[in-house]
C-alpha positions in Angstrom: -53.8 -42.2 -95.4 -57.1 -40.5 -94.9 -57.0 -37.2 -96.3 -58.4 -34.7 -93.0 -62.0 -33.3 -94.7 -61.6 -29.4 -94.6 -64.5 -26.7 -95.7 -65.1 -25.9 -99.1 -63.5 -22.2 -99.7 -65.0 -20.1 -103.0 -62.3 -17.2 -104.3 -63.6 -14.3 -106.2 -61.2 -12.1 -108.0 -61.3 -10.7 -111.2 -57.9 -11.1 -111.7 -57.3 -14.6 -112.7 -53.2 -14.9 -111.4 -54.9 -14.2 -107.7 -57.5 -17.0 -108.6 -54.6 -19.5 -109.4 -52.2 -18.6 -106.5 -55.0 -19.0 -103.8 -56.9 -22.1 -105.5 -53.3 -23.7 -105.5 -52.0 -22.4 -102.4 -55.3 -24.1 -100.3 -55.7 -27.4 -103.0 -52.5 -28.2 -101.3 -53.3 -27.2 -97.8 -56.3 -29.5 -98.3 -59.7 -27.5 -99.3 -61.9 -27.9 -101.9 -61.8 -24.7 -103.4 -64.3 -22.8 -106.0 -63.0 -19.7 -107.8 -65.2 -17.0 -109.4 -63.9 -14.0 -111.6 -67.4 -11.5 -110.8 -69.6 -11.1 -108.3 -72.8 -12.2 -110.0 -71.1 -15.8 -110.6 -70.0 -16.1 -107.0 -73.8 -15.7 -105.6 -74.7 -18.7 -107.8 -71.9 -20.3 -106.5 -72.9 -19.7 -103.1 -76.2 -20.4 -103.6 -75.1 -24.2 -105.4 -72.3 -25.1 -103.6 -72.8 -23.5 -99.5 -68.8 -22.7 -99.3 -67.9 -21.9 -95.5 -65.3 -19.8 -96.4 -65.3 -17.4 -98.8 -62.2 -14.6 -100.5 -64.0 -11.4 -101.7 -61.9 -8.8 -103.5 -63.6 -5.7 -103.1 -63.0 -3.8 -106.3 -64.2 -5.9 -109.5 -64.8 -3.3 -112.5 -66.9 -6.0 -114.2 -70.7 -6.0 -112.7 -71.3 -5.8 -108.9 -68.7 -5.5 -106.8 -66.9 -6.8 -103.4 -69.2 -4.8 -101.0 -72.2 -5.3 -103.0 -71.6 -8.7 -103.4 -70.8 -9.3 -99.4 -74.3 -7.5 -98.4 -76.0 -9.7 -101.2 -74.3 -12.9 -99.5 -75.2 -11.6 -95.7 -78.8 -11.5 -97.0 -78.8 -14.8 -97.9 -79.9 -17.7 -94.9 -77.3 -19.5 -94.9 -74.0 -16.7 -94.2 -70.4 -18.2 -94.4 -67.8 -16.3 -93.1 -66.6 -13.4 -95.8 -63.0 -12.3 -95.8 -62.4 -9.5 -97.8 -59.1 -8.9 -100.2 -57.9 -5.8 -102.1 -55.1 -4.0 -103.6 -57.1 -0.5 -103.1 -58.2 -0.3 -99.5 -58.5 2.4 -97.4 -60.1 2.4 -94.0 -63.4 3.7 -95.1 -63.5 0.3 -97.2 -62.2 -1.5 -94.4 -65.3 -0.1 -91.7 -68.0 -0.4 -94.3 -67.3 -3.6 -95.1 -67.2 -5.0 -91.4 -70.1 -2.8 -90.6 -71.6 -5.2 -93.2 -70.5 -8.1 -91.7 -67.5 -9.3 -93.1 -64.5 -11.1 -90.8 -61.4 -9.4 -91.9 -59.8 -7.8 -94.5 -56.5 -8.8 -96.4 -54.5 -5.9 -98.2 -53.3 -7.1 -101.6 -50.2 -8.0 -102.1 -51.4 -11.1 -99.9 -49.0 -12.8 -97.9 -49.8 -16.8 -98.1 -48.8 -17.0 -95.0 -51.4 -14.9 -93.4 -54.1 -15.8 -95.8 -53.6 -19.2 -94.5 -53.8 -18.1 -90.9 -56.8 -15.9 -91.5 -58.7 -18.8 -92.9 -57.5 -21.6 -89.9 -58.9 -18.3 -87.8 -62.0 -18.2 -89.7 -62.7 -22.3 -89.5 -62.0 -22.2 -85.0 -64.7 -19.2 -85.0 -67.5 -21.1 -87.1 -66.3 -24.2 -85.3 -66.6 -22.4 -81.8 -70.1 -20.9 -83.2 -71.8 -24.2 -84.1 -70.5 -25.9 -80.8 -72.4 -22.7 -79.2 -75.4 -23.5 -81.2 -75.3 -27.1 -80.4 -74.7 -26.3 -76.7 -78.0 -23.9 -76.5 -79.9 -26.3 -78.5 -79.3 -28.8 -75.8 -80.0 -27.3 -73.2 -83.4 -25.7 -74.9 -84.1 -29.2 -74.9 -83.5 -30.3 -71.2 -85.7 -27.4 -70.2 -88.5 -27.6 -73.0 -92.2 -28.1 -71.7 -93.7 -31.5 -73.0 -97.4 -31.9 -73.3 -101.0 -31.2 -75.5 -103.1 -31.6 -72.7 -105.8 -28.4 -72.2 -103.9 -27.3 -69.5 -100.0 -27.0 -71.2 -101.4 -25.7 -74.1 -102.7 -22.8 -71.9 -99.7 -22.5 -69.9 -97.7 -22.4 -73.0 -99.7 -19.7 -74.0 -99.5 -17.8 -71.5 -95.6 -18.0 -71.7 -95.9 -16.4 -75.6 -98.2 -13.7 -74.4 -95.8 -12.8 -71.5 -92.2 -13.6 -72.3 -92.2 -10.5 -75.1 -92.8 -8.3 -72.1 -90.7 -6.8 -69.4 -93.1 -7.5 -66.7 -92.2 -8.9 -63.8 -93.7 -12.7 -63.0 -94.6 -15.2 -59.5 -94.8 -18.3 -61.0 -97.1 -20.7 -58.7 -96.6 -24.5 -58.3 -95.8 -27.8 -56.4 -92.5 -28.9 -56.0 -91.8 -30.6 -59.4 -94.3 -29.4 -61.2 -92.2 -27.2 -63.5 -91.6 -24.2 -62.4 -88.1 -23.4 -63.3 -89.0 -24.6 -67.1 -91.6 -21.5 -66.9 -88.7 -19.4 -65.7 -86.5 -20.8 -68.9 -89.1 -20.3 -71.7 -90.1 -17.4 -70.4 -86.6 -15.7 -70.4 -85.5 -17.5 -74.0 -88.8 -16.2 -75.4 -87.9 -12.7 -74.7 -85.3 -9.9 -76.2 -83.1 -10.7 -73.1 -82.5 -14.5 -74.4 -78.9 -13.1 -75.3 -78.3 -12.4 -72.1 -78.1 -13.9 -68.7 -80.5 -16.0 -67.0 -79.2 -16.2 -63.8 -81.0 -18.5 -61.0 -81.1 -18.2 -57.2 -82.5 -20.7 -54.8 -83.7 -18.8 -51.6 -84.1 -21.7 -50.0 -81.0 -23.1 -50.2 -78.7 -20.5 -49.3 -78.3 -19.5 -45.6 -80.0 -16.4 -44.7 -77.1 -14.5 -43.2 -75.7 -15.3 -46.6 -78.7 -14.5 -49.2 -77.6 -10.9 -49.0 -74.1 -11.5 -49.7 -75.4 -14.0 -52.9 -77.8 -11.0 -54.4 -75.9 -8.0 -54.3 -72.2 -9.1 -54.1 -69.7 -8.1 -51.4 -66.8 -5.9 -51.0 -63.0 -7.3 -50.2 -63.3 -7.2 -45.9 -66.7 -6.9 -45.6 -67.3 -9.8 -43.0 -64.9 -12.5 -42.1 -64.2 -14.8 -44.9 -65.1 -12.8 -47.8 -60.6 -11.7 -49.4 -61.8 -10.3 -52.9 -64.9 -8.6 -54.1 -67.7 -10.8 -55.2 -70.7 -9.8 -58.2 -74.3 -10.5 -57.0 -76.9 -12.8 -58.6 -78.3 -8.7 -59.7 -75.2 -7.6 -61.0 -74.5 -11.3 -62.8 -78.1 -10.4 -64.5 -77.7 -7.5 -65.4 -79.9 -6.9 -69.3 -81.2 -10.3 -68.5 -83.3 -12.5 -66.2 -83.0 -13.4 -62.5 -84.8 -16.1 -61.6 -85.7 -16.4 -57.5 -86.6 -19.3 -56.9 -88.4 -20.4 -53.9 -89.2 -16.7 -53.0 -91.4 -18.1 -50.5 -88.0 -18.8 -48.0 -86.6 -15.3 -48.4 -85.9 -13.5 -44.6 -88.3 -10.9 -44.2 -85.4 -8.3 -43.9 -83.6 -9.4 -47.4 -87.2 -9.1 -49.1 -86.8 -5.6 -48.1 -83.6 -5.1 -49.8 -85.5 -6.5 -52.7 -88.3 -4.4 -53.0 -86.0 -1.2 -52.9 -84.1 -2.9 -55.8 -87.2 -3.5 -57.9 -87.8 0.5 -57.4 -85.0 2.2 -58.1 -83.1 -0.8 -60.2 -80.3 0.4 -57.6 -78.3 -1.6 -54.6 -75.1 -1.5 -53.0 -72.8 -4.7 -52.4 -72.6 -5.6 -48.9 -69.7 -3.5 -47.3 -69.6 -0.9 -50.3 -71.0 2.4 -50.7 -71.1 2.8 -54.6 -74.6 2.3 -55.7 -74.9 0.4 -58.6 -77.6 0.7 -61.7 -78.6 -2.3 -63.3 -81.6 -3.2 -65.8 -83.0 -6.5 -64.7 -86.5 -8.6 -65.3 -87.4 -10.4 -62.2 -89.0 -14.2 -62.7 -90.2 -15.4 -58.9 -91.3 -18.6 -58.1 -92.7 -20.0 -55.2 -94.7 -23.8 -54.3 -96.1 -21.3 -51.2 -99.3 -19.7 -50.8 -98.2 -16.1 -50.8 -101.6 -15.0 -49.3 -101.7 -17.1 -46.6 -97.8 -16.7 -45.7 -98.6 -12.7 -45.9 -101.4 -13.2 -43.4 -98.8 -15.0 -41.2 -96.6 -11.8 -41.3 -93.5 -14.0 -43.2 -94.1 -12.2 -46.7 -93.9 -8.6 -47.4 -97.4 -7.5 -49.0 -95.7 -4.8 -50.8 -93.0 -7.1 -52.5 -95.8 -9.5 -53.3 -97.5 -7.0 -55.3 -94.5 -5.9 -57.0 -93.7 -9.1 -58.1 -97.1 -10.4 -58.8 -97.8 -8.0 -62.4 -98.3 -11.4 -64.3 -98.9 -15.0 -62.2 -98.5 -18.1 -63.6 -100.1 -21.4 -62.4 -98.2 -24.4 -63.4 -100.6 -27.9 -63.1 -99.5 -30.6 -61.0 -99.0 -33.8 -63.4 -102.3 -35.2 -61.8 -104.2 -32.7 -63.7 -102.5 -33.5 -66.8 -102.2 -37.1 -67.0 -102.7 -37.2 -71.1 -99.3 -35.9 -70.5 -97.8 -38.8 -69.1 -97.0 -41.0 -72.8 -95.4 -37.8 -74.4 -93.4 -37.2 -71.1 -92.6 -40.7 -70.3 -91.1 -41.0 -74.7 -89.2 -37.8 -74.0 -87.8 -39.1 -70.6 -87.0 -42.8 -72.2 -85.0 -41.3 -75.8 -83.3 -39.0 -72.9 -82.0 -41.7 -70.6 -81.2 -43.7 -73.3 -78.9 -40.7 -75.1 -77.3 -39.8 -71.3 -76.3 -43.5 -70.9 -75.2 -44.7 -74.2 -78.5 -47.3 -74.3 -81.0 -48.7 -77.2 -84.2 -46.6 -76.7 -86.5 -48.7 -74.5 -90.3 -49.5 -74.6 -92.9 -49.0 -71.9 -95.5 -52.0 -72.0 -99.2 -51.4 -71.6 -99.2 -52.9 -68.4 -96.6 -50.4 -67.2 -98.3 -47.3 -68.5 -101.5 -48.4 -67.2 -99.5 -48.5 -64.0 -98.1 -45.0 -64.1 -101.3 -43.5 -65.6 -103.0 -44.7 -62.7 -100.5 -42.9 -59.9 -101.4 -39.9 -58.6 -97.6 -38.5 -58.3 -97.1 -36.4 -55.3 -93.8 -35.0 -56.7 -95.1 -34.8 -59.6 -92.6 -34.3 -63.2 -89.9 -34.9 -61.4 -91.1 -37.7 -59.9 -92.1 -38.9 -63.2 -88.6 -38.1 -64.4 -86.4 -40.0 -61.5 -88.9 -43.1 -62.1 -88.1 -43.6 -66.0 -84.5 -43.3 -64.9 -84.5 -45.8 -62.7 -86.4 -48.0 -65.3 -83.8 -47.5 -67.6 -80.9 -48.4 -65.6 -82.9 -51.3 -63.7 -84.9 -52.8 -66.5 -82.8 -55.7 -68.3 -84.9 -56.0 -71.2 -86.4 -53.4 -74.3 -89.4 -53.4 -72.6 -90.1 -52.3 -69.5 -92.8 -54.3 -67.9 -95.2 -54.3 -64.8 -92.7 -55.5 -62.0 -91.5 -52.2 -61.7 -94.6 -50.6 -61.0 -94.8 -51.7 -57.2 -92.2 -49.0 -56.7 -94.7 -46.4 -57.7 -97.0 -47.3 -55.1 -97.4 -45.8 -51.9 -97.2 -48.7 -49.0 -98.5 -47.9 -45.7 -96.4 -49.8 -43.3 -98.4 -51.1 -40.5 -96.9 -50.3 -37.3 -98.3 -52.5 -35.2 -96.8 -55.4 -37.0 -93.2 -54.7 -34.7 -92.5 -56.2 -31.6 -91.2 -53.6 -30.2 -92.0 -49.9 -29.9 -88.1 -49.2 -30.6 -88.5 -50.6 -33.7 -91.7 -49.4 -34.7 -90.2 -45.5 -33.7 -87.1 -46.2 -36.1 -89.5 -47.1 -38.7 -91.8 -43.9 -38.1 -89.1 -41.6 -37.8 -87.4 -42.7 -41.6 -91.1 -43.0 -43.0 -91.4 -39.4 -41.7 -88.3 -37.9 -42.5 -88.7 -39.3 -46.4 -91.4 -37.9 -46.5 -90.7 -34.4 -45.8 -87.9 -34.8 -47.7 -89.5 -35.4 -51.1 -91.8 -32.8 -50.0 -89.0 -29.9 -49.8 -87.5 -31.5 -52.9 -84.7 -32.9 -50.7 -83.4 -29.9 -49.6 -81.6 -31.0 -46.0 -81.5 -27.0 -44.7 -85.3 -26.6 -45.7 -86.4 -29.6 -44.2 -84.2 -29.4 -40.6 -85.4 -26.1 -40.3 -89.4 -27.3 -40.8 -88.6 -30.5 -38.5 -87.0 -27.8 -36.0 -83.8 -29.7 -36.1 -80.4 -29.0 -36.7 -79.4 -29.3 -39.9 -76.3 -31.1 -38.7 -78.7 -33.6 -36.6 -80.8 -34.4 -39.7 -78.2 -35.7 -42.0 -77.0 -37.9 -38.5 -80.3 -39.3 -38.9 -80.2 -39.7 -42.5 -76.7 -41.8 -41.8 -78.3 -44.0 -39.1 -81.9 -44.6 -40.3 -80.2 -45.8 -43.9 -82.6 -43.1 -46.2 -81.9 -43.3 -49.4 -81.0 -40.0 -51.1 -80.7 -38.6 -54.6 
């Protein structure tokens, strides 16, 4: 029978009947266990042997003792979790020593029973800690920024010097370029990471409901709405709201806004209280601000509230040393997400993805390693798949009938701006001047492929 591997507990007591009741009560419950009569032997100890739990009696007449000893183990890099024991406690004891960071405290004469509890406690929080750790570790890496090239190394510069600051930031770039990456770094670079980074897609979300999605709404407020709702300001609150898209915000919402950034004040929708909340605004936007200004569609004032720091993103055409580094990091992903052997990209294949211009850019990039991974049969991926990269002009004139060549236009078309708004059906019926109901009708009947 295989004997279920449980963390290596260290006891220090100077009292060596307390050492032998607790090294015998957890041998048989299955630790390894390490006892220490002084606190100067249980820092080597901890130093040599990295216990995860550890039994700290606080008073120890011999040398340093339980307190000093626990601040001398929280200096240390690696901390394990300190559970303090003692047969002379008082709640002075008991505040100092979890001001200093230890996990409980056990009064002497110790119950097993509740040692033994304490401990299984203990294990669940460091276990529910590392999972945490793991968790944010994985998704650092989804949203890290690959690339060396001149212009990454500048843009990643430029996310150092800014994320330390409170400053507000427009991030500028094409669709698939990046931008939300920018956003992420930017926010898990700063003194907020702790907090929330909360993301909004203006273009996504209806405009009579972008209000309602911001700042939150009261129980009755409109029809639909039976309990109150948090807004995306009141979610953020100490951390980072990310508007993405800022571009496709209603004129009147981008007033609500504004007044937001200058008082750090709003009201849900349908309530009176006003409500305080410390926020740092990220915007992003594949727009021209300038040019949409000009047009009367975007609020100079909210421009230039937003716009303390602006960050360009490159398209991947301007950064095509990029391409190896992204297309390894996109492969070993792939390969992780679907349980595969890493696979290889043949020089005839890179040549072929060097050498496209990529209109959509990383994500692009991305969706095309993905489907060389599921599609490609062998380790390495070779040249037959580049075709798909390709752009083919379909020659109208080749149909018999102008039916036929219309059909063909209108799914061309329709693809097109498609990948252009990120494939974002709202976004793109309301720039075909279409219902958004009569777009994904077409989308059914011309047979367009979707993500």
């Amino acid at each position: 029978m295989t004997r279920e591997l449980k963390p290596t507990v260290l006891v220090v007591d100077d009292e060596e009947s307390i050492l032998e009741t607790l090294s015998g009560i957890l041998n048989d419950d299955g630790y390894e266990v390490v006892t220490s009569s002084s606190g100067e032997q249980a820092l080597t100890f901890v130093k040599e042997t990295s216990p995860e739990i550890i039994l700290l009696d606080v008073w120890m007449p011999r040398g340093i003792d339980g307190l000093e000893t626990l601040k001398a183990i929280k200096e240390l890099s690696q901390e394990p979790i300190v559970i303090m024991i003692s047969g002379h406690s008082n709640i002075d004891t008991a505040v100092q020593a979890t001001k200093l960071g230890a996990y409980d405290f056990l009064e002497k004469p110790l119950s097993l029973e509740k040692v033994l509890i304490t401990i299984k406690r203990a294990i669940e929080k460091m276990r529910l800690e590392n999972e945490n750790i793991a968790l944010k570790t994985r998704i650092l890496q989804k949203f890290e920024i690959v690339g060396e090239s001149p212009k990454i190394k500048a843009l990643k510069s430029e996310i150092s010097k800014t994320s330390a600051t409170p400053s507000r930031v427009i991030i500028f770039g094409e669709s698939g370029s990046g931008k939300e990456l920018v956003a992420r770094a930017l926010h898990e670079s700063s003194n907020r990471k702790d907090e929330g980074f909360v993301e909004v897609n203006c273009a996504a979300i209806p405009h009579e409901l972008i209000e309602s999605e911001l700042f939150g709404h009261e129980k009755g407020s409109f029809t639909g709405p039976y309990a109150r709702k948090k807004g995306k300001f009141e979610l953020a609150d100490k951390g980072t709201l990310f508007l993405d898209e800022i571009g496709d915000m209603s004129l009147a919402t981008q007033a609500k806004v504004l007044r937001v950034i200058e008082t750090q004040e709003f009201q849900r929708v349908g309530g009176s209280k006003k409500l305080k909340v410390d926020v740092r605004i990220i915007a992003a936007t594949n727009k021209n601000l300038i040019e949409e200004i000009k047009k009367g569609i975007f609020r100079e004032d909210l421009f230039f509230r937003l716009n303390v720091i602006p960050i360009h993103v490159p398209p991947l055409r301007e950064r095509k040393t990029d391409i190896p580094l992204l297309v390894e990091y996109f492969l070993t992903n792939f390969a992780q997400q679907y349980g595969q052997k890493t696979k290889k990209i043949s020089k005839a294949t890179m040549r072929g993805l060097m050498a496209h211009e990529w209109p959509g850019n990383v994500r692009e990039l991305k969706n095309t390693i993905e489907r060389f991974v599921i599609m490609a049969q062998d380790e390495i991926i070779d040249a037959q798949y580049i075709p798909s990269l390709r752009e083919q002009r379909t020659d109208y004139s080749s149909y018999k009938t102008l039916r036929e060549a219309r059909g063909q236009f209108e799914k061309d078309f329709i693809h097109k701006k498609l990948q252009e708004n990120n494939w974002n059906i709202s976004k793109t019926a309301e720039e075909l001047e279409i219902e958004r109901s009569n777009l994904h009708r077409k989308i059914k009947s011309l047979r367009i492929n979707t993500p």
